[in-house]
C-alpha angles and dihedrals in degrees: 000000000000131000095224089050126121116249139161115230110195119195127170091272110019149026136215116212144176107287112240139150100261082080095062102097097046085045091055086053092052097046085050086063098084103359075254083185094073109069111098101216094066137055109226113145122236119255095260085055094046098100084056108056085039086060095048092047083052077048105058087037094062093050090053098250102109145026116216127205132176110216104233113196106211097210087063104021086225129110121250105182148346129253122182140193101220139167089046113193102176094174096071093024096252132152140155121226097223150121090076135167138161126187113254092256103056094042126112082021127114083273093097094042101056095040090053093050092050092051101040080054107046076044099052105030111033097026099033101225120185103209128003117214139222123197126186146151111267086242106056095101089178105060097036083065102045081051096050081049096062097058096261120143130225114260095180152288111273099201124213077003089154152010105237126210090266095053096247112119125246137227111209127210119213122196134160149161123241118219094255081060103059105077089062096042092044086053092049094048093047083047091058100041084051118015099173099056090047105063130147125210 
């Protein structure tokens, strides 16, 4: 089993399936749903730039060093967002969880849970990963907190760790989870996607 290779993740309320094309026009709708390109601490393409990054995300695919998925969420059939596993280092059974998006309406819900828990087990149990990684700006305060969320721990901060498209320089925080970890944090987020069926005495 390879990193780079395609593969379908299905969840209660989403799936996670091969990235293609044939998403873009659902893709354009969900970027549309809070102009997501506009906030100057990401890097989410506009919808007129959205076959291309579509392209570059097959590209680096191709080459081994990601892994694309469109989020499918299974009450609507369309896709409302992308996920990746990137940074693939398959030598020392590494990945980040990153290159994710999610359209306004279907953030802060159970969506992000459930995709997470779907990739941190495909990493963890079928490709035997040894640590999953998180990446953000340092402030984006959103998603520093959904990480914290999952159970992930903070690395580190990189510090003018990169130039970003509008020339400021950005502070990356780095968080992950090590293998050890992941019974506990698979636990906590299955607890959270369905707190009743999860009870202890």
């Amino acid at each position: 089993m390879g990193f780079a290779d395609s593969v379908s993740l299905h969840g209660q309320k989403v799936s996670l399936v091969p990235l293609a094309h044939s998403h873009q026009e659902d893709l354009a709708e969900a970027l549309k749903d809070g102009e997501l390109w506009t906030l100057w601490y990401t890097n989410i393409p506009t919808p007129e730039r959205l076959h291309a990054e579509i392209d570059r995300r097959l590209d680096l695919q191709s080459k081994g060093s990601m892994l694309p998925f469109a989020v499918i969420d299974k009450s609507s059939a369309a896709a409302v967002g992308m996920t990746t596993f990137m940074n693939i280092d398959a030598v020392n059974r590494r990945v980040e969880i990153g290159s994710t998006w999610y359209r306004k309406q279907v953030q802060r819900s159970a969506v992000n849970t459930e995709c997470k828990l779907l990739l941190l087990t495909y990493a963890f149990e079928q490709l035997r990963c040894i640590a999953v990684e998180f990446r953000t700006h340092f402030f984006n305060q959103q998603s520093r907190a959904a990480i914290l969320r999952l159970g992930a721990r903070l690395d580190g901060i990189l510090r003018q760790h990169q130039i970003a498209g509008n020339g400021t320089l950005r502070d990356t925080c780095v968080y992950s989870i090590l293998d050890g970890e992941w019974p506990a944090v698979k636990s906590h987020l299955s607890h959270r996607l369905n707190p009743t069926t999860h009870q202890t005495s």
